[in-house]
C-alpha positions as YAML, in Angstrom:
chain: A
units: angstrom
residues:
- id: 1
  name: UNK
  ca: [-2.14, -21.39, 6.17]
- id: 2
  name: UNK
  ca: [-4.37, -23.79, 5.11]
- id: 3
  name: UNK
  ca: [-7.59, -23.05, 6.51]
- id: 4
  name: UNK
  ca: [-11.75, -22.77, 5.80]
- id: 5
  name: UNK
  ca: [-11.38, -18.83, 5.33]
- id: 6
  name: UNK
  ca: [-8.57, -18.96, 2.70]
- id: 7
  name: UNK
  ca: [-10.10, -17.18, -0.71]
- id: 8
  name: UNK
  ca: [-7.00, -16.95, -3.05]
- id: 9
  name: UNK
  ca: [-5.25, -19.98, -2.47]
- id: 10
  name: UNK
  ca: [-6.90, -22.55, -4.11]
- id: 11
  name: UNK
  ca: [-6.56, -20.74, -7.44]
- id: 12
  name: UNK
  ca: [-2.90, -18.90, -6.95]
- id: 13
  name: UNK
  ca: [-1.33, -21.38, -4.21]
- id: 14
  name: UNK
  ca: [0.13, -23.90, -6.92]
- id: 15
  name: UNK
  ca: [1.33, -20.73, -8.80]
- id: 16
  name: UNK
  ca: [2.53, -18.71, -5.55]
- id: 17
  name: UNK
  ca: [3.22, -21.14, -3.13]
- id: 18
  name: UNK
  ca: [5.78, -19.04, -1.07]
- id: 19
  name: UNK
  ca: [2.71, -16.58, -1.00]
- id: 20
  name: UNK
  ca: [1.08, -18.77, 1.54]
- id: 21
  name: UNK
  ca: [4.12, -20.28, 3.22]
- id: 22
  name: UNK
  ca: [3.78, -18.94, 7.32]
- id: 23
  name: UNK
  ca: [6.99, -17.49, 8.77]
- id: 24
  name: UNK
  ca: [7.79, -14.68, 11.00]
- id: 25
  name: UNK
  ca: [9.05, -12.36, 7.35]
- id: 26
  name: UNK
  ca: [5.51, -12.62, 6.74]
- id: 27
  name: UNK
  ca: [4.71, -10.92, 9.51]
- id: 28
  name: UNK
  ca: [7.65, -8.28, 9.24]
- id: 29
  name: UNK
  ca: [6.72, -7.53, 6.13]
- id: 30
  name: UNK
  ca: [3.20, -6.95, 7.27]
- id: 31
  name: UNK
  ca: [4.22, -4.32, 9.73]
- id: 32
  name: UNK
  ca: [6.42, -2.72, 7.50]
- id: 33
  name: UNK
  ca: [3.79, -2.08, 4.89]
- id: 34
  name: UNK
  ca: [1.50, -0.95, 7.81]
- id: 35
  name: UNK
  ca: [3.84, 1.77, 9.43]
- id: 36
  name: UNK
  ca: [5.38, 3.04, 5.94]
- id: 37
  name: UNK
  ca: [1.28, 3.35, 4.94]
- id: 38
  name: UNK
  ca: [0.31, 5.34, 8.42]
- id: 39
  name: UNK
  ca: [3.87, 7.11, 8.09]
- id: 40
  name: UNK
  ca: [2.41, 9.40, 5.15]
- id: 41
  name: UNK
  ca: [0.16, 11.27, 7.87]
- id: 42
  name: UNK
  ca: [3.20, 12.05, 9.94]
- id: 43
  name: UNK
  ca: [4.91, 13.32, 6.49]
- id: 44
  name: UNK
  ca: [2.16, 15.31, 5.67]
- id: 45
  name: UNK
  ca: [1.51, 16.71, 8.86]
- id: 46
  name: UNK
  ca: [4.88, 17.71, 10.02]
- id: 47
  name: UNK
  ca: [5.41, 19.29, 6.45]
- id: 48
  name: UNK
  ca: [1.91, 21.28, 7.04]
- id: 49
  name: UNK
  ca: [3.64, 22.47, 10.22]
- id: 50
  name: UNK
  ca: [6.33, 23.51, 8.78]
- id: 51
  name: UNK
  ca: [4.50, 25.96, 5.98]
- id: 52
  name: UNK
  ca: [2.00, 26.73, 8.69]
- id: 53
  name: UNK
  ca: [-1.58, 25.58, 6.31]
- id: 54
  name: UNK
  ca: [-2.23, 22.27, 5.14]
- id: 55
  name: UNK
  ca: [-0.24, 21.10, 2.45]
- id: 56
  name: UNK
  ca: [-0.01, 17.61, 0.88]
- id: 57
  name: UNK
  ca: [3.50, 17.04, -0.26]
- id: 58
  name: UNK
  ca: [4.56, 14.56, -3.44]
- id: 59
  name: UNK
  ca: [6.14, 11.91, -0.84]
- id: 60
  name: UNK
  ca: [2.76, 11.27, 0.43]
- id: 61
  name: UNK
  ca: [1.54, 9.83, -3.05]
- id: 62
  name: UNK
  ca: [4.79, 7.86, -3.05]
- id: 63
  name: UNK
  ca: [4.42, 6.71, 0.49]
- id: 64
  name: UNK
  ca: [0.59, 6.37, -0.29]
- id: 65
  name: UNK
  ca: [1.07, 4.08, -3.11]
- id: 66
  name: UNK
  ca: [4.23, 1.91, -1.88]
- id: 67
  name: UNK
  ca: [2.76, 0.91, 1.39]
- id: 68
  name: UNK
  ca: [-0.96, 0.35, 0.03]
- id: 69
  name: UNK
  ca: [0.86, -2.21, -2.45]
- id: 70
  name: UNK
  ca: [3.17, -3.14, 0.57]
- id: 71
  name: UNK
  ca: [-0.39, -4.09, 2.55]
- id: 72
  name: UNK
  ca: [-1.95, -5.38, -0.32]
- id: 73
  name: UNK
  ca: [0.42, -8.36, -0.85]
- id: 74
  name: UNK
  ca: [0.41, -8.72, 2.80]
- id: 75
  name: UNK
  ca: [-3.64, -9.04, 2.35]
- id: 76
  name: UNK
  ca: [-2.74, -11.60, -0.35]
- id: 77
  name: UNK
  ca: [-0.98, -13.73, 2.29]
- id: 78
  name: UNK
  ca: [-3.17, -13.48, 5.49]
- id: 79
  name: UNK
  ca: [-5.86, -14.18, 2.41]
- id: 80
  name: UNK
  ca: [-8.99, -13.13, 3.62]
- id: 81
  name: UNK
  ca: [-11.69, -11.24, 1.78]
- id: 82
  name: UNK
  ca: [-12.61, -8.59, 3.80]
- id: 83
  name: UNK
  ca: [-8.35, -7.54, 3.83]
- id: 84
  name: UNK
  ca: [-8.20, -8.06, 0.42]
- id: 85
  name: UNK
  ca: [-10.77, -5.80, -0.35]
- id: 86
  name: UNK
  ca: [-9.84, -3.12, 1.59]
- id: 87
  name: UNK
  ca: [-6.65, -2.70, -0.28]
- id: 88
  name: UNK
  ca: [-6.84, -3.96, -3.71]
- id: 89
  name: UNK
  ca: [-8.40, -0.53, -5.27]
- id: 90
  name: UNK
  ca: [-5.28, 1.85, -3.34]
- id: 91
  name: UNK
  ca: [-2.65, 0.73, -5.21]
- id: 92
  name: UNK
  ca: [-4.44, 1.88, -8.41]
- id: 93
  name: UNK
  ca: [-5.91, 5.26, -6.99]
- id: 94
  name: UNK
  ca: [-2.33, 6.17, -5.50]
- id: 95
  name: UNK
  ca: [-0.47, 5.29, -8.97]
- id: 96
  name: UNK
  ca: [-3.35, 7.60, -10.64]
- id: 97
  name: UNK
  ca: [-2.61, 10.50, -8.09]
- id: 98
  name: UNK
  ca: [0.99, 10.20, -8.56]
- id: 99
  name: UNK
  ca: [0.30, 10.48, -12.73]
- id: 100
  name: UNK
  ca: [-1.82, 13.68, -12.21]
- id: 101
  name: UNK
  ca: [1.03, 15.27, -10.23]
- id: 102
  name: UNK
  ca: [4.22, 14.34, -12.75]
- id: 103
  name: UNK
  ca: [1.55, 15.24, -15.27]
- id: 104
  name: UNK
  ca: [1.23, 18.68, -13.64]
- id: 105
  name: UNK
  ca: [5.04, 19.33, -12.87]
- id: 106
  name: UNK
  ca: [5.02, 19.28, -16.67]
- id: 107
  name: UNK
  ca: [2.66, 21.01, -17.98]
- id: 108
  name: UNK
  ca: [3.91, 23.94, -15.24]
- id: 109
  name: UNK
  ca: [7.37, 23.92, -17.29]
- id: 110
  name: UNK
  ca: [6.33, 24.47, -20.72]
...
């Protein structure tokens, strides 16, 4: 994947190198992070249906966060800006969602 448009590589491509290596895995694991990321609307929508209002369930954080860190090493690979960008503050947001709502399942105990 050596091209003009790489961003990352020159700096983490003697550290990474399998990061950059091109196979079809690559691309597996691409689509994997991509449907278990647009999966979380099908969660939360078929478990809206199912209370009859709109409800967003725990899994969707945990879906939420493993597939935007899922599509952000992808991003890493394909290494292009633009890609990059659009994922690298999810992972972060997710994690802080899923913090909030352990931190809430606790405080409801006590």
């Amino acid at each position: 994947m050596n091209d003009a448009g790489s961003f990352l590589q020159p700096f983490l491509g003697g550290i990474f190198p399998w990061l950059y290596s091109d196979s079809r895995w690559w691309t597996v694991f691409g689509l994997l992070g991509n449907l278990l990321f647009s999966s979380r609307f099908v969660v939360q929508w078929l478990y809206s249906e199912k209370l009859k209002k709109v409800v967003v369930p725990p899994v969707f954080w945990h879906i939420s966060f493993w597939g935007s860190v899922i599509a952000l090493l992808y991003a890493f690979h394909v290494d292009k800006l633009p890609v990059i960008l659009g994922y690298v503050f999810l992972p972060p947001l997710y994690a802080r969602n899923l913090v909030l709502l352990y931190k809430g399942k606790n405080s409801s105990k006590k």
